[in-house]
Z-matrix of the N, CA and C atoms (Angstrom, degrees):
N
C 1 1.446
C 2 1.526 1 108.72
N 3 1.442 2 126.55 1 163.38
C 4 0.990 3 124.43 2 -157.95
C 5 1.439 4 100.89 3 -120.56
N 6 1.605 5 128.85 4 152.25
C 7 1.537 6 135.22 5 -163.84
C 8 1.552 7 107.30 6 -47.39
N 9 1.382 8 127.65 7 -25.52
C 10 1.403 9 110.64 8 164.61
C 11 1.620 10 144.10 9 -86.76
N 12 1.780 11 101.08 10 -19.59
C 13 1.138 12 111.21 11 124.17
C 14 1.137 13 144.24 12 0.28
N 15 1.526 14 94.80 13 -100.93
C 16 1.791 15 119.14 14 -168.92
C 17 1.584 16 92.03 15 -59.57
N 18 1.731 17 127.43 16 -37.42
C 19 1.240 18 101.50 17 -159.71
C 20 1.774 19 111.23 18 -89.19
N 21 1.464 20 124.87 19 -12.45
C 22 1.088 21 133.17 20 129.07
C 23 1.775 22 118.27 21 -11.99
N 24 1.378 23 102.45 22 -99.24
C 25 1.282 24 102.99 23 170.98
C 26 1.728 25 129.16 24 -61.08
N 27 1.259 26 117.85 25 -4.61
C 28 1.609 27 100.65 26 -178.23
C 29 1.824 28 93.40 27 -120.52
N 30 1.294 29 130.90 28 4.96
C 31 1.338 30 143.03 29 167.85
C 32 1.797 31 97.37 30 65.38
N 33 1.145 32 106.34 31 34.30
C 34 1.234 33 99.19 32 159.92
C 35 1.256 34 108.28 33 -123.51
N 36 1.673 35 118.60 34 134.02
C 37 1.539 36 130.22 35 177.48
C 38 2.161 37 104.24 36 -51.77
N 39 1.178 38 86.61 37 137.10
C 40 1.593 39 98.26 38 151.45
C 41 1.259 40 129.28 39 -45.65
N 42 1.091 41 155.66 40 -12.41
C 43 1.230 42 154.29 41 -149.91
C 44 1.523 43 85.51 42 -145.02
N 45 1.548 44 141.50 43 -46.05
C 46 1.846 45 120.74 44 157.37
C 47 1.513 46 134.63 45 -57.74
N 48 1.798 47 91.91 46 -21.84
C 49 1.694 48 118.13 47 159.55
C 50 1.495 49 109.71 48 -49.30
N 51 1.277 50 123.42 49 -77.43
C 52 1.465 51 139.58 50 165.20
C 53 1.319 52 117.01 51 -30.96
N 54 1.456 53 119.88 52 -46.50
C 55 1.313 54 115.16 53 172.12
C 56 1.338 55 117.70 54 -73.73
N 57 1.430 56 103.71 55 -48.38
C 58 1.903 57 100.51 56 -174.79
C 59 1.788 58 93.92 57 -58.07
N 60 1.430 59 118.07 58 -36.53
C 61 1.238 60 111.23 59 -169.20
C 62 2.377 61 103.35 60 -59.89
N 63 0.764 62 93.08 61 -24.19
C 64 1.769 63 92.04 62 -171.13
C 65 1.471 64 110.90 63 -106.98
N 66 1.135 65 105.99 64 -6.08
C 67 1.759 66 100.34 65 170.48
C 68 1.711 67 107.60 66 -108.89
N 69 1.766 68 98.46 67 9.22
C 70 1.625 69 95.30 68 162.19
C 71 1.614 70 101.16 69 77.24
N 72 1.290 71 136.03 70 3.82
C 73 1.594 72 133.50 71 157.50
C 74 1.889 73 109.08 72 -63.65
N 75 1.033 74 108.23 73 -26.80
C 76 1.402 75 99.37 74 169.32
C 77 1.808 76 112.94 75 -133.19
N 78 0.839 77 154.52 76 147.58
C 79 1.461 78 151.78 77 -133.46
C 80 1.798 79 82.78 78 -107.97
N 81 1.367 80 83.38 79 144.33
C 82 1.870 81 98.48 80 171.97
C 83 1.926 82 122.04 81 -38.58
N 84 0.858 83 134.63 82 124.26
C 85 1.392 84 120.03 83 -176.17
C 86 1.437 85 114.63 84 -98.61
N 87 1.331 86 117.76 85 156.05
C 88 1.682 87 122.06 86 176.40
C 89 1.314 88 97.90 87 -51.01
N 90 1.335 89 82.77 88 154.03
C 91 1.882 90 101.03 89 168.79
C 92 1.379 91 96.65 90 -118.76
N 93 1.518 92 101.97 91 165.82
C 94 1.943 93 119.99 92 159.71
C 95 1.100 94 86.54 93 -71.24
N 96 1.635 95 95.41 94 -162.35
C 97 1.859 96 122.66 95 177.57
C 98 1.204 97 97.03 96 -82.46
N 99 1.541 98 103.26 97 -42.03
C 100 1.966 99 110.75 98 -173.53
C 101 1.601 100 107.99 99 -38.66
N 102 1.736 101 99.01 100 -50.31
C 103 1.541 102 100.38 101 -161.72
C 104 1.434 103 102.68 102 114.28
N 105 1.261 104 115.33 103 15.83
C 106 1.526 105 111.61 104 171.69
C 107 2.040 106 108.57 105 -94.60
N 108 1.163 107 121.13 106 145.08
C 109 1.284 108 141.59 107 176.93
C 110 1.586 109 91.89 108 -66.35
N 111 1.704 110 117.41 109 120.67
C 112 1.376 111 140.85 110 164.55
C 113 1.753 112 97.56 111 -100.11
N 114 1.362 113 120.04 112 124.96
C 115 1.204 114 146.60 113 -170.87
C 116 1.740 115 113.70 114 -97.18
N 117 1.364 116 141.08 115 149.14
C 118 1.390 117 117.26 116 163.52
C 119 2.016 118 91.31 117 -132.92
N 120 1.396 119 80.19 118 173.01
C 121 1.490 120 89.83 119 176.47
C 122 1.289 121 113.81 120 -49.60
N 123 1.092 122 120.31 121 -56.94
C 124 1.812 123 143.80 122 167.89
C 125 1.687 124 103.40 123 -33.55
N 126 1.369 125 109.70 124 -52.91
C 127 1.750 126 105.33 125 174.17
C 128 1.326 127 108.76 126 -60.40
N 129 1.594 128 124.34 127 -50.23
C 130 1.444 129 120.84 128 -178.26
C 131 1.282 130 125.92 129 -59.45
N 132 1.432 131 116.91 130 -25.60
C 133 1.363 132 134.70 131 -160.88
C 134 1.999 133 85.19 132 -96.71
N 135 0.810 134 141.84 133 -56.01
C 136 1.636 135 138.86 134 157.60
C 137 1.524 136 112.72 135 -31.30
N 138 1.416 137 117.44 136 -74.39
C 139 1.450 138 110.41 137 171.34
C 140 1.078 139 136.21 138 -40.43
N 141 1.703 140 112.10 139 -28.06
C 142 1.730 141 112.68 140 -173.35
C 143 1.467 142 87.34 141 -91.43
N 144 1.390 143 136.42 142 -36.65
C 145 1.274 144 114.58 143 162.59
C 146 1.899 145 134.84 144 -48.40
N 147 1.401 146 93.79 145 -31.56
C 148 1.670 147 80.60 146 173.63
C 149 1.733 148 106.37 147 -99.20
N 150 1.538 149 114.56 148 -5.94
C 151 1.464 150 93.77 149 151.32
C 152 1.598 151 132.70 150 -59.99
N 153 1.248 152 104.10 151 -36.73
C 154 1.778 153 107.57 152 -170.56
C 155 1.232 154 105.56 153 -67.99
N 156 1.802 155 123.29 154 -36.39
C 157 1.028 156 131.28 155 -172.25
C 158 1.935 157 108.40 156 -68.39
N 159 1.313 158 108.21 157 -45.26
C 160 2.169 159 119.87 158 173.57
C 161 1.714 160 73.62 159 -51.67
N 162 1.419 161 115.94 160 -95.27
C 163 1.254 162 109.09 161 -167.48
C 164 1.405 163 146.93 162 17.67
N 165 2.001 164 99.63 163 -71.67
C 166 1.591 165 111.89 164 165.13
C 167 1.811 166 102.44 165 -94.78
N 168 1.244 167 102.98 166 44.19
C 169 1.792 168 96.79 167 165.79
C 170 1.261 169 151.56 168 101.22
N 171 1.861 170 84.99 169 -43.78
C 172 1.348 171 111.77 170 165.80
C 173 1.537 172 135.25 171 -54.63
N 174 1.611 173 105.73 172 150.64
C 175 1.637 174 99.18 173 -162.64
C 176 1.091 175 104.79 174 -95.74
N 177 1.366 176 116.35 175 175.11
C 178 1.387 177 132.80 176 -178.01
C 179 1.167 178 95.51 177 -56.00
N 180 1.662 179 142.55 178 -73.08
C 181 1.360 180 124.17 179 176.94
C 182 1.535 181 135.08 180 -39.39
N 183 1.368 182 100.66 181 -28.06
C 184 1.421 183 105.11 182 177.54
C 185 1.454 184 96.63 183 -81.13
N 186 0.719 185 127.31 184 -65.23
C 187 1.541 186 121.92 185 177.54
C 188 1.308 187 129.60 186 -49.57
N 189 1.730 188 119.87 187 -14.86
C 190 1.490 189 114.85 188 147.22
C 191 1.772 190 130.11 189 -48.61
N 192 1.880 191 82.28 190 -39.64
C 193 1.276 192 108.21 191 -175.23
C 194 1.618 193 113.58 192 -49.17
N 195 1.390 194 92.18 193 -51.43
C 196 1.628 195 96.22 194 -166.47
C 197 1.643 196 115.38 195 -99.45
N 198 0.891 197 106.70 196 -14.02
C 199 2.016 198 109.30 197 150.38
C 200 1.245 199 110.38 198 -57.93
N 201 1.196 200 123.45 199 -46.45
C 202 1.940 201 132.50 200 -166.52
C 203 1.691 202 82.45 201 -69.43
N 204 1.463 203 121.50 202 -75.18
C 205 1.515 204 111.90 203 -169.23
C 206 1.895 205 124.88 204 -69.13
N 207 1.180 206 111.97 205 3.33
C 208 1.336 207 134.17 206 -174.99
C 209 1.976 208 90.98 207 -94.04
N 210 1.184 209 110.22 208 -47.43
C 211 1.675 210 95.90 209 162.39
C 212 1.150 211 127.91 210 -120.60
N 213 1.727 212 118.14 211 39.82
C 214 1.063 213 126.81 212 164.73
C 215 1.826 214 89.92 213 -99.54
N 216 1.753 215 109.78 214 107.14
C 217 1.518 216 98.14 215 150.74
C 218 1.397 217 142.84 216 -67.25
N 219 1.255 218 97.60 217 16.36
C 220 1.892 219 106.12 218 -164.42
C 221 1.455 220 108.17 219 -121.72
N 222 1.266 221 101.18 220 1.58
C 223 1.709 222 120.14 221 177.69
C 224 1.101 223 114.42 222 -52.74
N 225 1.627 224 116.81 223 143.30
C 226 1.703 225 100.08 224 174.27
C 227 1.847 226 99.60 225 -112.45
N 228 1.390 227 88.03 226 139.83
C 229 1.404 228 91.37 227 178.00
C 230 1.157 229 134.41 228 -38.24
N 231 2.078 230 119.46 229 -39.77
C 232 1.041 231 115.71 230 172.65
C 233 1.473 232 126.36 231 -65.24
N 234 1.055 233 124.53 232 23.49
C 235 1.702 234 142.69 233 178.59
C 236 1.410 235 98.63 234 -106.24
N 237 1.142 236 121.04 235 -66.10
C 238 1.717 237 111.44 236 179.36
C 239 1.633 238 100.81 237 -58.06
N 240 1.278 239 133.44 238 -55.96
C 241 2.019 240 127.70 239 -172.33
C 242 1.013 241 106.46 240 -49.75
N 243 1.660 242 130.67 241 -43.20
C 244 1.558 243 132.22 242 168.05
C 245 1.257 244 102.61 243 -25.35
N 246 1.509 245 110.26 244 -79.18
C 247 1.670 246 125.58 245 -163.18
C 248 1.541 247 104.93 246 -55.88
N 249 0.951 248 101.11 247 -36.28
C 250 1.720 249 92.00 248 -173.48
C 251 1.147 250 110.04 249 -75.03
N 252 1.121 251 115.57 250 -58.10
C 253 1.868 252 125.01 251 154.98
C 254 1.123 253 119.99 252 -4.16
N 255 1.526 254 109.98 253 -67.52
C 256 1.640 255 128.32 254 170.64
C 257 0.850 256 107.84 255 -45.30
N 258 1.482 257 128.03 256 -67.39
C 259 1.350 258 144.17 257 -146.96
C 260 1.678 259 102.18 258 -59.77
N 261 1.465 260 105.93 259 -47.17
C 262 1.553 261 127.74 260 -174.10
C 263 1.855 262 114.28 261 -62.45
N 264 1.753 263 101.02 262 -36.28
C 265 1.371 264 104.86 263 158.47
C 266 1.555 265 127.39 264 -52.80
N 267 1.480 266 109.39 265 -74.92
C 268 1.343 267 124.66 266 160.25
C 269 1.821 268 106.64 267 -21.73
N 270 1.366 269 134.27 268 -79.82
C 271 1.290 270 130.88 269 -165.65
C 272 1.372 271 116.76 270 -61.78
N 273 1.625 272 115.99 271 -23.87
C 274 1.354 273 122.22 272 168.30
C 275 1.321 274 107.07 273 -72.76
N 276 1.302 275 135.14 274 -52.15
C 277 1.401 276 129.81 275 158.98
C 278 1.493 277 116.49 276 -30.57
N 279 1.259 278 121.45 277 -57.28
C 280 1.802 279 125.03 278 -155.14
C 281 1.961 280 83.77 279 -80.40
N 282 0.945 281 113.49 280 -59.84
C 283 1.948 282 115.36 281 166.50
C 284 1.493 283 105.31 282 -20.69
N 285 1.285 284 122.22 283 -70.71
C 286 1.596 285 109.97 284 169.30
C 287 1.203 286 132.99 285 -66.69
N 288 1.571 287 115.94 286 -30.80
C 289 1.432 288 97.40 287 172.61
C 290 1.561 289 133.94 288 -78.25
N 291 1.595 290 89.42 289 -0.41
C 292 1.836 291 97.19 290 177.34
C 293 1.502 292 102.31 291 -101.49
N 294 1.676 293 128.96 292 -7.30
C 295 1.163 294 117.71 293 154.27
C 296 1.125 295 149.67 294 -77.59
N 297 1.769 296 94.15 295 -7.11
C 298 1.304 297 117.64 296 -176.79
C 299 1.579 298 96.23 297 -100.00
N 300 1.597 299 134.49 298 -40.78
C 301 1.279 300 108.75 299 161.21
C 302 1.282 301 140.41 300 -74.04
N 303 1.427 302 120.25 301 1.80
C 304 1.581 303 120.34 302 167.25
C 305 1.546 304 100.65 303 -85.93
N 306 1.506 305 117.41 304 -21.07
C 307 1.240 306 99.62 305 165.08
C 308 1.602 307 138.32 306 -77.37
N 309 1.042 308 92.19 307 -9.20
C 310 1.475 309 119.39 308 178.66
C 311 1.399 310 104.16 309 -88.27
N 312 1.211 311 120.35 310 -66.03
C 313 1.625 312 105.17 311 156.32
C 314 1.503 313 139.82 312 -36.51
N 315 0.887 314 118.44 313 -33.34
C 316 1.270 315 143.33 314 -143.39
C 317 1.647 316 92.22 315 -91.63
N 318 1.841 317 126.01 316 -54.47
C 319 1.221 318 162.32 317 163.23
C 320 1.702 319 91.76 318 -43.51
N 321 1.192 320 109.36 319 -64.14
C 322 1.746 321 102.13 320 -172.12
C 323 1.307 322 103.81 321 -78.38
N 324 0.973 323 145.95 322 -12.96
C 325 1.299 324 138.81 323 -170.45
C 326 1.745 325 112.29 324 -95.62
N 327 1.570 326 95.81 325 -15.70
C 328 1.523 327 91.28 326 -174.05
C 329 1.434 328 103.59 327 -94.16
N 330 1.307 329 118.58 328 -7.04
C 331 1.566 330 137.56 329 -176.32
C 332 1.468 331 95.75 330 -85.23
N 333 1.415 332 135.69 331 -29.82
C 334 1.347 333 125.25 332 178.82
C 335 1.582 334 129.98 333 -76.92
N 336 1.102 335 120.60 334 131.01
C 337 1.844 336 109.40 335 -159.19
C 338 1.576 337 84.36 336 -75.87
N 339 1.365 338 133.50 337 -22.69
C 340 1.492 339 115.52 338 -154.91
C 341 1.119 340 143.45 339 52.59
N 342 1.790 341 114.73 340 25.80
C 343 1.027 342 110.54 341 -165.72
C 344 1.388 343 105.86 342 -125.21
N 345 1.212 344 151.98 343 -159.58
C 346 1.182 345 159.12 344 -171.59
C 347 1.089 346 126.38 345 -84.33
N 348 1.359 347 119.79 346 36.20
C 349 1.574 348 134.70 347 -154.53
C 350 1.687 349 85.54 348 -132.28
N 351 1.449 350 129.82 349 151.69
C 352 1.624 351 114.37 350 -177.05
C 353 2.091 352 100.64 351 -96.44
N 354 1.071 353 129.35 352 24.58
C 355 1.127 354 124.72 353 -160.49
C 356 1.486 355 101.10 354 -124.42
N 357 2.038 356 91.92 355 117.50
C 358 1.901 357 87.43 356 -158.96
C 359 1.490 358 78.99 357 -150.10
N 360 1.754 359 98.35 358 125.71
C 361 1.313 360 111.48 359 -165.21
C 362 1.886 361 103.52 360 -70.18
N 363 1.381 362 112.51 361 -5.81
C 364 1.762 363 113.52 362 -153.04
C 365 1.890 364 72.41 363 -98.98
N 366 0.772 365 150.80 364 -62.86
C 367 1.651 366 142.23 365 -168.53
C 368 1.564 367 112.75 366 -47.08
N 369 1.746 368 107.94 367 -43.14
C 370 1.260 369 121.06 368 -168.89
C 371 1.836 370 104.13 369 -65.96
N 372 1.682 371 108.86 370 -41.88
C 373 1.183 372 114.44 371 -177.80
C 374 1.567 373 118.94 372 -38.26
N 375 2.131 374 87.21 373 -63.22
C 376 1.254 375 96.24 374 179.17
C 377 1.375 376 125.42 375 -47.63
N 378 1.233 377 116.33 376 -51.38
C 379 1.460 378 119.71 377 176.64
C 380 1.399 379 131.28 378 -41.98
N 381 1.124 380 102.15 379 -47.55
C 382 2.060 381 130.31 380 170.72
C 383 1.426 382 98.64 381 -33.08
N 384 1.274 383 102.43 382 132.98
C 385 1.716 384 130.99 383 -175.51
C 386 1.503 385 89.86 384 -68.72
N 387 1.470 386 123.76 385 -44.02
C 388 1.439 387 129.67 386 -148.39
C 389 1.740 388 88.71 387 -73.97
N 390 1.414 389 97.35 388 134.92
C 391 1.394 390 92.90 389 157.13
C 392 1.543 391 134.78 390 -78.53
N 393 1.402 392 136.32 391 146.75
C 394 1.219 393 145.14 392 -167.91
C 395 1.170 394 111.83 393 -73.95
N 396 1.680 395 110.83 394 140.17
C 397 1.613 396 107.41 395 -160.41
C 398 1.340 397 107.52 396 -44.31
N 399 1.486 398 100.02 397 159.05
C 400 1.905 399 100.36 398 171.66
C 401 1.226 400 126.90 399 -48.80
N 402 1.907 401 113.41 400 -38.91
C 403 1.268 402 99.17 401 -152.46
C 404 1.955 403 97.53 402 -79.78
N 405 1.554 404 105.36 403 0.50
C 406 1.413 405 92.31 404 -159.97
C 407 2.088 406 95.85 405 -96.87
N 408 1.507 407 101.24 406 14.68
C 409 1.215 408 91.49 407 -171.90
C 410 1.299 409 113.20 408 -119.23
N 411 1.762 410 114.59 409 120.95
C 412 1.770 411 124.12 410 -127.84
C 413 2.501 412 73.08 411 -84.13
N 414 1.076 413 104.66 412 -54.83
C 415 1.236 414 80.61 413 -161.75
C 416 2.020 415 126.50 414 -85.79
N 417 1.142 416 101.81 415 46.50
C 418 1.691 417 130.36 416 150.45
C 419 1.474 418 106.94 417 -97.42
N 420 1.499 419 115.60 418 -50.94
C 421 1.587 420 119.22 419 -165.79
C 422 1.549 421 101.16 420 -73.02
N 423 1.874 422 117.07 421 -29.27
C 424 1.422 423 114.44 422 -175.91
C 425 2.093 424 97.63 423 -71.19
N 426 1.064 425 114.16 424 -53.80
C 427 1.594 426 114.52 425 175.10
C 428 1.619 427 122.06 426 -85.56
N 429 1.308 428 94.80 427 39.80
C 430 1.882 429 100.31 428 179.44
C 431 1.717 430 109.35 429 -79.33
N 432 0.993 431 106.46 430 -141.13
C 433 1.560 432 122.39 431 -164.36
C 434 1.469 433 112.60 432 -37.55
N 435 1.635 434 113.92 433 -39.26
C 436 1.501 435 135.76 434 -174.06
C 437 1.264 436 125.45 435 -55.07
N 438 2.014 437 80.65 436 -59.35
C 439 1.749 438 95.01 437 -171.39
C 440 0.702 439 121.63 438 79.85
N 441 1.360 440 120.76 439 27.81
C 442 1.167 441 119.64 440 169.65
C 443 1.677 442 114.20 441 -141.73
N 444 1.527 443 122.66 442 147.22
C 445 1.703 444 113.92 443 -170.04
C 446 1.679 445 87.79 444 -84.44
């Protein structure tokens, strides 16, 4: 099948085809003579796998990761739970720091009369030299305990 095809059936666009195809997430594919990309079931059945995987979050590296052990049959499971594990850290992390800024929003916004007067304490915040409490500030929580973005 041909790149519009496969991206039809594996719901990934052509142009993420091309990329997974050049950053080596999916192995180079036959060409015609033309120079058009020949597809197999096996490629499609790969792609909808690293769609589900973009899906729940995961990065392109992580998702090298788990294609390589997705056809390694000799894999031990606790290598894929790691990653997911991880993965599950990371989103519990980004979960608080967007709860801590809607709460932070949420705080300035109830401070604003909203009314037709130009004096709005959520503009003034922004403006303020002072920096915004920690917990409401996403990139302290991105370089917290870990150290890592």
């Amino acid at each position: 099948m041909n790149i519009g095809q496969a991206a039809s059936a594996s719901g990934v666009s052509a142009k993420m085809i091309r990329y997974y195809e050049s950053t080596g997430l999916i192995p180079k594919t036959v060409r015609t003579e033309a120079g058009y990309r020949v597809y197999s079931d096996d490629d499609v059945h790969t792609l909808r796998f690293i769609r589900r995987a973009r899906d729940l979050g995961f990065s392109v590296e992580q998702i090298a990761d788990l294609v390589s052990l997705w056809r390694d049959r000799d894999r031990a499971s606790k290598d894929v739970k790691a990653i997911a594990l991880g993965h599950v850290d990371v989103l519990e992390r980004k979960i608080r720091e967007l709860q801590e800024m809607a709460s932070t929003l949420k705080h300035l916004a109830e401070h604003c009369c909203g009314d037709s007067r130009p004096h709005c304490p959520i503009l003034e915040e922004l403006a303020s030299e002072e920096p915004l409490p920690v917990h409401a500030r996403a990139e302290d929580a991105r370089f917290g305990a870990l150290g890592k973005a």
